[in-house]
DOKOL-424965 format. One record per atom (N, C-alpha, C): residue in three letters; x, y, z. Coordinates in steps of 0.2 Angstrom, whole numbers, plus 5000, padded with zeros to 4 digits. Each point is the difference from the previous one (the first is absolute). Layout:
residues N
ALAXYZ/...
END
This chain:
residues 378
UNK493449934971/UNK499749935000/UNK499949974993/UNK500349944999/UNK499849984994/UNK499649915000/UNK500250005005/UNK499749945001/UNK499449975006/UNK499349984993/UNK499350005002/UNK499849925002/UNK499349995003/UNK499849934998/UNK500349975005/UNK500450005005/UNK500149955005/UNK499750035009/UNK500449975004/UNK499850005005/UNK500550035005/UNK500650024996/UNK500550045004/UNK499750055003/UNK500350045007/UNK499850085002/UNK500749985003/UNK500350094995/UNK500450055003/UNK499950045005/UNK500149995010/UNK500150075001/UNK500350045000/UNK499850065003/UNK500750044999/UNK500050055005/UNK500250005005/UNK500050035004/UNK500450075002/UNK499750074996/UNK500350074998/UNK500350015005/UNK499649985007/UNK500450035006/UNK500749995001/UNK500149924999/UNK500849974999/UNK500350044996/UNK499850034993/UNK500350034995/UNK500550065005/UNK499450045004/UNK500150055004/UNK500749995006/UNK499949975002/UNK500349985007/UNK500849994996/UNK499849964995/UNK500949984995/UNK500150084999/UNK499950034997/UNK500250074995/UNK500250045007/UNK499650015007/UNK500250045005/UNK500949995005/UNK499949924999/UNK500649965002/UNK500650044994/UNK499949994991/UNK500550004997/UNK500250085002/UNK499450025003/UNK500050104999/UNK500749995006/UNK499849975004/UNK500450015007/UNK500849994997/UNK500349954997/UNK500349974997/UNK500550044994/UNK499650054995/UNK500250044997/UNK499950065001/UNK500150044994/UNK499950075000/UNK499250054998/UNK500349954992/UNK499350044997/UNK499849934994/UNK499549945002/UNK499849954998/UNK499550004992/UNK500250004995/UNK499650004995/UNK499849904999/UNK499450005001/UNK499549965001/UNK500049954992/UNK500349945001/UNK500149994993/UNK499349945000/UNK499650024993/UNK499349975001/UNK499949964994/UNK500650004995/UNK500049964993/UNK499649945001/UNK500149974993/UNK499449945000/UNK499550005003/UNK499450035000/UNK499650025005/UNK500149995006/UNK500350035005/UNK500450015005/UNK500149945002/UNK500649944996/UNK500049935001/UNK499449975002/UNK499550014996/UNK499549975000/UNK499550005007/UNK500150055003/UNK499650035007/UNK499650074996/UNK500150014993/UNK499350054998/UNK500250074998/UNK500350014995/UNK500050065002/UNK499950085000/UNK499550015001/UNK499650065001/UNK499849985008/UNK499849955003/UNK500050005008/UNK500550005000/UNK500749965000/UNK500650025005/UNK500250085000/UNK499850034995/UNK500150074998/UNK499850035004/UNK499249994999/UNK499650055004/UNK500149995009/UNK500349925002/UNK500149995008/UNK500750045000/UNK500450014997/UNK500750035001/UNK499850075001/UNK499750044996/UNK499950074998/UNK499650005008/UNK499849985003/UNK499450035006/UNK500849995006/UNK500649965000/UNK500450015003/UNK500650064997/UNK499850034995/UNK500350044999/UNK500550014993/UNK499949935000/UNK500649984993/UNK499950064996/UNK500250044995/UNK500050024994/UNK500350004993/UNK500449925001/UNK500650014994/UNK500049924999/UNK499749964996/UNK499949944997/UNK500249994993/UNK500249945000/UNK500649964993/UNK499549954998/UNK500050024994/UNK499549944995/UNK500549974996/UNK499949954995/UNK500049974996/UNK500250034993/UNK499550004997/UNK499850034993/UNK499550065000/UNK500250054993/UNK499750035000/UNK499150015002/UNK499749944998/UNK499650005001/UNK499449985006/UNK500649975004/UNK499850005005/UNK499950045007/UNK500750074998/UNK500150065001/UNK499350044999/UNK499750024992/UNK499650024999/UNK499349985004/UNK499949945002/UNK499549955004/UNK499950035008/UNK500750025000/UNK500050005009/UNK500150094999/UNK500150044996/UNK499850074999/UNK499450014999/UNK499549964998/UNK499350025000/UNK499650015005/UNK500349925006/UNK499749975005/UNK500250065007/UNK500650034999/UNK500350045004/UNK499750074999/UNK499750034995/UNK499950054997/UNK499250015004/UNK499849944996/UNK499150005003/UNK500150015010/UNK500349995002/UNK500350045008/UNK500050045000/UNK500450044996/UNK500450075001/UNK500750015003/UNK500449924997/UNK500750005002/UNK500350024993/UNK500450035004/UNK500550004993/UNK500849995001/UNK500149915001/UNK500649995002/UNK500249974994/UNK500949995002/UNK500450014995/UNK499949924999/UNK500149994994/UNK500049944995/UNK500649994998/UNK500449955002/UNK500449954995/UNK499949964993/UNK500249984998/UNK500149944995/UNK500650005000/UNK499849935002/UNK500849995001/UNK500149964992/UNK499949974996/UNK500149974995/UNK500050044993/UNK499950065002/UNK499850064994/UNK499749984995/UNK500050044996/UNK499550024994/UNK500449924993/UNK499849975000/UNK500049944996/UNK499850004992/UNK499350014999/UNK499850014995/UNK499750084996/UNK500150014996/UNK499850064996/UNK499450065005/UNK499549944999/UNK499150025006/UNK500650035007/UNK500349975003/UNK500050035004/UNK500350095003/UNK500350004994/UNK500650075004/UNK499450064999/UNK499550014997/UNK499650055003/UNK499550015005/UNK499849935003/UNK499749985006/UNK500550025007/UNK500650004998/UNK500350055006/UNK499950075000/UNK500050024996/UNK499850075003/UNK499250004999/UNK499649984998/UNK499549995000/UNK499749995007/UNK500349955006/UNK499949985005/UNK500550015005/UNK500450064999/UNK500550025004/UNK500649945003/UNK500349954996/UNK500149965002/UNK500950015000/UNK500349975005/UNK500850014999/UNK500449944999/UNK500149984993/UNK500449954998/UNK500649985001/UNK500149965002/UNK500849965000/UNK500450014993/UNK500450024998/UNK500350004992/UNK500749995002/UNK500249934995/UNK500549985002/UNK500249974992/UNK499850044997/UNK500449974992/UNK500450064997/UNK500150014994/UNK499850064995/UNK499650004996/UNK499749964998/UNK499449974997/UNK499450025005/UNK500050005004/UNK499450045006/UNK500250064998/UNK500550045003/UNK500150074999/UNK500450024995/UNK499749974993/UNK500050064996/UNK499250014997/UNK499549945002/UNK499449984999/UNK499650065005/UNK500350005007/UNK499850045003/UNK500150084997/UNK500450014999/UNK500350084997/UNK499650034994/UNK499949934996/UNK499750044994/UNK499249975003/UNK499649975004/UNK499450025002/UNK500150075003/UNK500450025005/UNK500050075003/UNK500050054994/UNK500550004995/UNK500150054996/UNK499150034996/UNK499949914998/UNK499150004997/UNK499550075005/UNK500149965003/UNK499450055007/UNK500350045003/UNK500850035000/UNK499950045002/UNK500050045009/UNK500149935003/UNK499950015005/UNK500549945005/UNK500450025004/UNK500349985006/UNK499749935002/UNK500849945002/UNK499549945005/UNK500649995003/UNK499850005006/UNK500549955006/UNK500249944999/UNK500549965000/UNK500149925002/UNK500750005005/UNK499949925000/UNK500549995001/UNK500749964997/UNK500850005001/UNK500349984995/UNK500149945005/UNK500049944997/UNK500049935002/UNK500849984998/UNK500449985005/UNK500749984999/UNK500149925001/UNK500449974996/UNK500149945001/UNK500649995006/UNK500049985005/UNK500750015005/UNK500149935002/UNK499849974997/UNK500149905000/UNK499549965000/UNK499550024998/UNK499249944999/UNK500149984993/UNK500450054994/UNK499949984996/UNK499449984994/UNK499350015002/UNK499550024998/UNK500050074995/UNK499850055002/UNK500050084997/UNK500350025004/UNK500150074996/UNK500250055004/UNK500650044995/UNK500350055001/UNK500550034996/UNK500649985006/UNK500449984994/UNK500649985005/UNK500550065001/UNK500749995004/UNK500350065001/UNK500450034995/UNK500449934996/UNK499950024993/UNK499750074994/UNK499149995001/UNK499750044998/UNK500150085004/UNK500450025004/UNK499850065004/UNK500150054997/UNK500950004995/UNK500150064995/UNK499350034996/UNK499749934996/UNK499650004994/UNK499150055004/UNK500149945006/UNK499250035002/UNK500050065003/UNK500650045002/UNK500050065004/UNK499850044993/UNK500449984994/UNK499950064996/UNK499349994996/UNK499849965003/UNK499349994995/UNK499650035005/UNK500049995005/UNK499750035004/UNK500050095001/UNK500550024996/UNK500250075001/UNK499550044993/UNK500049964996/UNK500050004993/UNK498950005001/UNK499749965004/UNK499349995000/UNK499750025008/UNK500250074999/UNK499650045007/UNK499349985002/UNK499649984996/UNK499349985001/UNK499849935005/UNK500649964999/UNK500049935004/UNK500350035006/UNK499850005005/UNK500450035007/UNK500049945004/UNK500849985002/UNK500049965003/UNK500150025008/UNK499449965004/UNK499850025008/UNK500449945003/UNK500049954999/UNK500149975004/UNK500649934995/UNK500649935004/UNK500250004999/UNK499949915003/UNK500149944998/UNK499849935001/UNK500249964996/UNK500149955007/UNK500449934997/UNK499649945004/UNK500249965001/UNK499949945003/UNK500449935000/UNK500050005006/UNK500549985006/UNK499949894998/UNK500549994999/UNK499949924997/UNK500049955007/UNK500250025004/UNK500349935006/UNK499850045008/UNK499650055001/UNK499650055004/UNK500149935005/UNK499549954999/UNK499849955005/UNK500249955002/UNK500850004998/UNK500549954999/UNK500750045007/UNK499749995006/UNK500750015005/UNK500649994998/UNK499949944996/UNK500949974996/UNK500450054995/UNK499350014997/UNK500350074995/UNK500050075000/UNK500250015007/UNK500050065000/UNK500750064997/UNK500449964998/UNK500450044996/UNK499950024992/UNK499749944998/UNK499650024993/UNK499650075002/UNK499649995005/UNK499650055001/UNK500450085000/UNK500349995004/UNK500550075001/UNK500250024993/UNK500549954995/UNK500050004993/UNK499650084999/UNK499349974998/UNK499650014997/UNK499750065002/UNK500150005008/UNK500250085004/UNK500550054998/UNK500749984999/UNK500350034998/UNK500050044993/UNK499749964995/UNK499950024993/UNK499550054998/UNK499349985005/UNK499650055001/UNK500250065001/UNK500350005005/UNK500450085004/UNK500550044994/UNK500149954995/UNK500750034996/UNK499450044996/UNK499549954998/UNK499450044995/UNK499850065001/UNK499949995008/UNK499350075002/UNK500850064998/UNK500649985005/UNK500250064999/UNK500450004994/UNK500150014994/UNK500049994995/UNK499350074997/UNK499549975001/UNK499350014999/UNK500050085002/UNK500350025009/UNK500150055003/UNK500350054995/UNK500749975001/UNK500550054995/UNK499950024994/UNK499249984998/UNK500050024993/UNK499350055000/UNK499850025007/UNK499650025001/UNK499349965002/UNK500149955000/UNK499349944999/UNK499650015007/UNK499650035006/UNK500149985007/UNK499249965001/UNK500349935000/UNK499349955000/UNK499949975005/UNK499749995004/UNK499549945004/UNK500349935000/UNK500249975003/UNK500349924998/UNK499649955003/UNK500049944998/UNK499749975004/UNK500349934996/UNK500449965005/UNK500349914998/UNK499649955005/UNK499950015005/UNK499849985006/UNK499349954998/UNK500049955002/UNK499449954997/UNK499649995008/UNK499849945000/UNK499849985008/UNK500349985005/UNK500349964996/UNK500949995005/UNK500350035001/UNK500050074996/UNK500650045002/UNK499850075003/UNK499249985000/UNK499750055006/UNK500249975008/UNK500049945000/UNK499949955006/UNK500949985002/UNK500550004994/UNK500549975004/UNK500550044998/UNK500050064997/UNK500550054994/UNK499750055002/UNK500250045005/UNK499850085000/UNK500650024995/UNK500549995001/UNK500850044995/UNK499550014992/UNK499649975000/UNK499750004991/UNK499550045002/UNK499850035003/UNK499350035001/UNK499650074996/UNK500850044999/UNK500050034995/UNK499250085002/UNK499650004996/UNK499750065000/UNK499149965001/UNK500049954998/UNK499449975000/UNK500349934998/UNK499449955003/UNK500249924999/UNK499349984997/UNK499949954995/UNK499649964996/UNK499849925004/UNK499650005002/UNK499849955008/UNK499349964994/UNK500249945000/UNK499349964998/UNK500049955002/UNK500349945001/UNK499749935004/UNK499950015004/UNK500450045005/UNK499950005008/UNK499550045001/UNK499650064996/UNK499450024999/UNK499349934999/UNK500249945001/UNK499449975000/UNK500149945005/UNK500650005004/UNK499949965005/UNK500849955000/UNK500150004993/UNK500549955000/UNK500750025004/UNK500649965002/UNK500750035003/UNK500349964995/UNK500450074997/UNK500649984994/UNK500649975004/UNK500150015005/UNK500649965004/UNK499649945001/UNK499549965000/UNK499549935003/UNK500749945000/UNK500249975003/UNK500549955001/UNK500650045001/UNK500250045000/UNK500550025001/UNK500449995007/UNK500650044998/UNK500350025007/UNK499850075003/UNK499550024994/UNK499750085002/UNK499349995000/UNK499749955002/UNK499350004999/UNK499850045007/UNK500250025005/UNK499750055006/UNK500050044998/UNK500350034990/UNK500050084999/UNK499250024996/UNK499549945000/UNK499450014996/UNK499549985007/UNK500249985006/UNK499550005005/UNK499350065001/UNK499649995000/UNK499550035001/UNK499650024994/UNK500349964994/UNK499550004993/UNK499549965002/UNK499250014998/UNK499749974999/UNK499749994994/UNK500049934998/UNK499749984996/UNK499250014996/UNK499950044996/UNK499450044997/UNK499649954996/UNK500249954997/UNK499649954996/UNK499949955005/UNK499649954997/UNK499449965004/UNK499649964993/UNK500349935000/UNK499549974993/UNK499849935004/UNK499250005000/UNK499749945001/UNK499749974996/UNK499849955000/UNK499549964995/UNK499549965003/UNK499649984998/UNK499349945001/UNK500249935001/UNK499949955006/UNK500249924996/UNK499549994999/UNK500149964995/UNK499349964996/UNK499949935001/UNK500549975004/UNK499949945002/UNK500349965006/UNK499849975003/UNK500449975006/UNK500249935001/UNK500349964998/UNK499949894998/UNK500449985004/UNK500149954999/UNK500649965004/UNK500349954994/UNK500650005001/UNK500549984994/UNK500349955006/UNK499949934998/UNK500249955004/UNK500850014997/UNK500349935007/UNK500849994997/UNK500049984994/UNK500550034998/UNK500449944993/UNK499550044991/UNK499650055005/UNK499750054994/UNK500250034997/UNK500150034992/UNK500250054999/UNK499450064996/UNK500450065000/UNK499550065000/UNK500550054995/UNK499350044996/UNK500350034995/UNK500349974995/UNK500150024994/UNK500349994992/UNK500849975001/UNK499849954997/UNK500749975001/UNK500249965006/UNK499950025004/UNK499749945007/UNK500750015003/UNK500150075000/UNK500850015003/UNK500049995008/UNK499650015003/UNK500049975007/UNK499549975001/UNK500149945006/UNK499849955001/UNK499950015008/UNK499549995003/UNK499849995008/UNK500449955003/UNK500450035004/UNK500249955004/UNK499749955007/UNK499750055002/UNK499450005004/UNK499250004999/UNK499549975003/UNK499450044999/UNK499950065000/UNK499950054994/UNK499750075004/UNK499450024997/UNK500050075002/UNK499350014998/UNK500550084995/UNK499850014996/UNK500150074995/UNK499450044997/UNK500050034999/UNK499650075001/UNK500550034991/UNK499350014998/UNK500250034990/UNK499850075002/UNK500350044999/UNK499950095000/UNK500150014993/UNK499650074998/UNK499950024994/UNK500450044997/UNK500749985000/UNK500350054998/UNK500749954997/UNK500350044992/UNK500549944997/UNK500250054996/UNK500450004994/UNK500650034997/UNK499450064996/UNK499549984998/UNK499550054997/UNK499850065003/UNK500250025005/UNK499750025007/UNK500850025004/UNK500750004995/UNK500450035001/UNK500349975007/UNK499949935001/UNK500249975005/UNK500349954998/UNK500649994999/UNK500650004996/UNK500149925001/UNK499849954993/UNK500349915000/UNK500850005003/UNK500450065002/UNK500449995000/UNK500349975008/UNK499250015004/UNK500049985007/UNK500049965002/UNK499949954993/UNK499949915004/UNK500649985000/UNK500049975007/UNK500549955000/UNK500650045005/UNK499850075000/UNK500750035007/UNK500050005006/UNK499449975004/UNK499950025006/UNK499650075001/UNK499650014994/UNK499550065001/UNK499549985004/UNK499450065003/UNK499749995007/UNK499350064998/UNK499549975004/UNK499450045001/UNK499749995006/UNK499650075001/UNK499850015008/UNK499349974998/UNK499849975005/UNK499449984999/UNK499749995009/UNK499550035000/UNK499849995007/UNK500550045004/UNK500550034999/UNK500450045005/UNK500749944999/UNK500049954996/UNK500649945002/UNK500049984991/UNK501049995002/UNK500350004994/UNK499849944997/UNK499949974992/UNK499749974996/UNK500549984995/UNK500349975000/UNK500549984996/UNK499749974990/UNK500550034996/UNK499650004995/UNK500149924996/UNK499649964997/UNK500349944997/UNK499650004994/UNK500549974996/UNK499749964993/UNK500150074996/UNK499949994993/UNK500250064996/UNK499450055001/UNK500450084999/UNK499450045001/UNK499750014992/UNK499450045001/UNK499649964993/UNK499950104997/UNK499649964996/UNK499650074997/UNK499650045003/UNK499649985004/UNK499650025006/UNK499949985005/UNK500349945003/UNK500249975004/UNK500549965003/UNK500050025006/UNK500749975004/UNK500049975007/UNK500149954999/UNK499749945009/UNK500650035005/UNK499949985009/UNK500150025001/UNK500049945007/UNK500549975006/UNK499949985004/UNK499850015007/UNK499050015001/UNK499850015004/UNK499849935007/UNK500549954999/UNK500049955004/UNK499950025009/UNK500550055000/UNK500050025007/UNK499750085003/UNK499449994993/UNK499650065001/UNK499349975001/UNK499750005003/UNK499549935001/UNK499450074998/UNK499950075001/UNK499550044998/UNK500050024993/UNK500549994995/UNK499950044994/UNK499449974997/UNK499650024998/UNK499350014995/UNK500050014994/UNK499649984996/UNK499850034993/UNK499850055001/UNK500050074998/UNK499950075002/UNK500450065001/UNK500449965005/UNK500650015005/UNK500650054996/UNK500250055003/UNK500550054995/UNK500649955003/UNK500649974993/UNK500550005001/UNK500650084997/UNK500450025005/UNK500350044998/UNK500849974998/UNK500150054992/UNK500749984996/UNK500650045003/UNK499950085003/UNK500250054999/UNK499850025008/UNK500450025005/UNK499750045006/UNK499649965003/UNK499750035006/UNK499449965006/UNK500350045005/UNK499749985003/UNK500250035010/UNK500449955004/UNK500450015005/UNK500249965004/UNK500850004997/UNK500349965007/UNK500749984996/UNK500149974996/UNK499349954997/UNK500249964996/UNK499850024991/UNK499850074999/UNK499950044996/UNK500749984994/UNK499749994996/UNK500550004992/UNK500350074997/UNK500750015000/UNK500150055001/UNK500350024993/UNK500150064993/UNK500049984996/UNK500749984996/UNK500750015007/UNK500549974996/UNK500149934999/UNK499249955006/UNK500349955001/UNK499449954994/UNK499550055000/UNK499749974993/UNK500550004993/UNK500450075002/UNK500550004992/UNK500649935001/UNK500149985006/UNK500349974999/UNK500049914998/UNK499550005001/UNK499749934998/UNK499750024993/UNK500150064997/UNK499750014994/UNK500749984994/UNK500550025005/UNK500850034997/UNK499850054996/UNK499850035005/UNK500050084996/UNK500250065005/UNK499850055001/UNK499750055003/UNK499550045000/UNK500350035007/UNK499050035001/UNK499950044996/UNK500350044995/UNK499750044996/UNK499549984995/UNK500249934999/UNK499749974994/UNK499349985003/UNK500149965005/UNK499349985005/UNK499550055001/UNK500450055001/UNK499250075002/UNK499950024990/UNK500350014994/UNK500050024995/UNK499349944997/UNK500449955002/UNK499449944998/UNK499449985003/UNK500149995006/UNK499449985004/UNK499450075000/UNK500250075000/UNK500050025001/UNK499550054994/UNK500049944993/UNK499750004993/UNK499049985003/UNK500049995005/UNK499549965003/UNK499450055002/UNK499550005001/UNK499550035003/UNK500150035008/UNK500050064999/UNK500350035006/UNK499650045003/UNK499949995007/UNK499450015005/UNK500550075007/UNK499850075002/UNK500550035004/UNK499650005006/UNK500449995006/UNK499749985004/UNK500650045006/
END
């Protein structure tokens, strides 16, 4: 949480965390709980500690230091589950906080693992990772290219053991692309067994949330499960959207309105006077604007809030800390009154691919931002 002084509330409802991760369990084999970014902005030391009571014991951070963070939190229990980093050791400070916090780094450079090698050489002692492949994202990862070079540097630094093996999968949620996907499948497979023949026998994991939910063929030894761990469905619009059925959505963002007036016809409202009433209405200011990670980018697309249990359509530019909203055919909204951005009950709850979609974003973004906010578990 970084963001103080307003009037936003994050819920977060652990249970949903729980009920997503039991579904993915059904779905895959063996579910490593990816919780980066503070687990997309839902917390993370509680999404941790709610997974770990279901069982979980194998969780993917971010950076080193946020590994080190969630081995404290885990340690202070008495768990001692495996740790990723998926982005490895970056700066200097980091490569001795892996073994320092038991952590298993992603290393996809030579520049990570020669950095790694001569820390092991230093101390003297053994660290697990894993070797990160590029197989079409084109981000990191050692290409296949690199296999001669990395087997024998591998052979060469005993100390760095590689357990397990990682890529990630570019077009997972994309029905259209599923031959890219196979691609990327088959490049993998040339790796690992490549990997085999040289004695390597690792752990794989390509499989994301899509590809726990719409791709068993990828599913490999373990799969890396994170948006659909908070509720979102990476198929939403699709022609495979019944493959994320029964996610429930884990965030919940409401706010305060601070006013309630009637904006006669031919009015206009907000900076710039982008919209004009067509009608008499009455509008309703709630305390929530682009400061508050409630994105100016919502004015003007048909964006929506629950107010009273009924949709509230948004008008006039969204603000700093405030953003009006059309309660004409809401005849109880109140100053007091909680309007919600994110989530509500019923079926006319705000769901978060459809807030991403008046955002022109996605839901990852929405839960990482909104989710910067003061956060209440319930």
């Amino acid at each position: 949480m970084t963001i103080a002084y307003n009037k936003i509330e994050v819920r977060i409802r652990l249970a949903a965390v729980r009920s997503n991760y039991r579904l993915l369990c059904s779905r895959g084999s063996s579910i490593i709980a990816v919780i980066k970014a503070d687990a997309y902005g839902h917390g993370l030391a509680e999404v941790a500690g709610a997974l770990a009571k279901e069982g979980c014991n194998a969780f993917a951070v971010g950076t080193v230091e946020e590994g080190a963070a969630l081995r404290r939190f885990l340690s202070a229990k008495g768990l001692n589950s495996r740790i990723l980093v998926l982005l490895g050791p970056i700066d200097p400070d980091d490569y001795p906080l892996l073994w320092e916090h038991g952590l298993i780094p992603l290393i996809g450079s030579f520049r990570q693992l020669e950095a790694l090698a001569r820390q092991a050489a230093r101390m003297g002692k053994a660290l697990d990772m894993s070797l990160k492949f590029d197989t079409g994202m084109a981000r990191l990862g050692f290409g296949t290219g690199d296999l001669a070079r990395l087997l024998d540097r591998l052979r060469e630094a005993p100390l760095v053991r590689p357990v397990m093996a990682s890529s990630h999968l570019a077009t997972a949620d994309q029905p259209e692309s599923v031959e890219y996907l196979l691609g990327q499948a088959e490049r993998f497979a040339f790796i690992l067994g490549a990997l085999a023949k040289a004695g390597f026998v690792v752990e794989a994991n390509l499989a994301n949330s899509a590809g726990v939910l719409g791709h068993p063929s990828v599913h490999h030894q373990s799969q890396r499960a994170g948006i659909a761990l908070y509720g979102a469905n990476p198929f939403a619009g699709s022609a495979w959207d019944h493959l994320g059925r029964g996610l429930t959505p884990a965030m919940e963002v409401r706010t305060r309105i601070v006013s309630v007036h009637a904006l006669p016809k031919g009015c206009s409202i907000s900076y710039g006077c982008t919209y004009t009433a067509e009608r008499d209405m009455r509008v309703a200011i709630v305390a929530a604007g682009y400061a508050d990670a409630y994105s100016r980018s919502l004015t003007g697309r048909g964006a929506q809030m629950l107010v009273a249990g009924r949709r509230a359509p948004l008008v006039g530019r969204v603000c700093m800390q405030l953003t009006a909203c059309d309660v004409t055919d809401i005849p109880d909204a109140r100053p007091g009154d909680w309007a919600v951005l994110l989530g509500g009950d019923g079926p006319l709850a705000i769901r978060p691919e459809e807030l991403a979609s008046w955002w022109g974003t996605i839901s990852y973004e929405v839960f990482c931002l909104l989710g910067m906010n003061r956060r209440v578990y319930i």
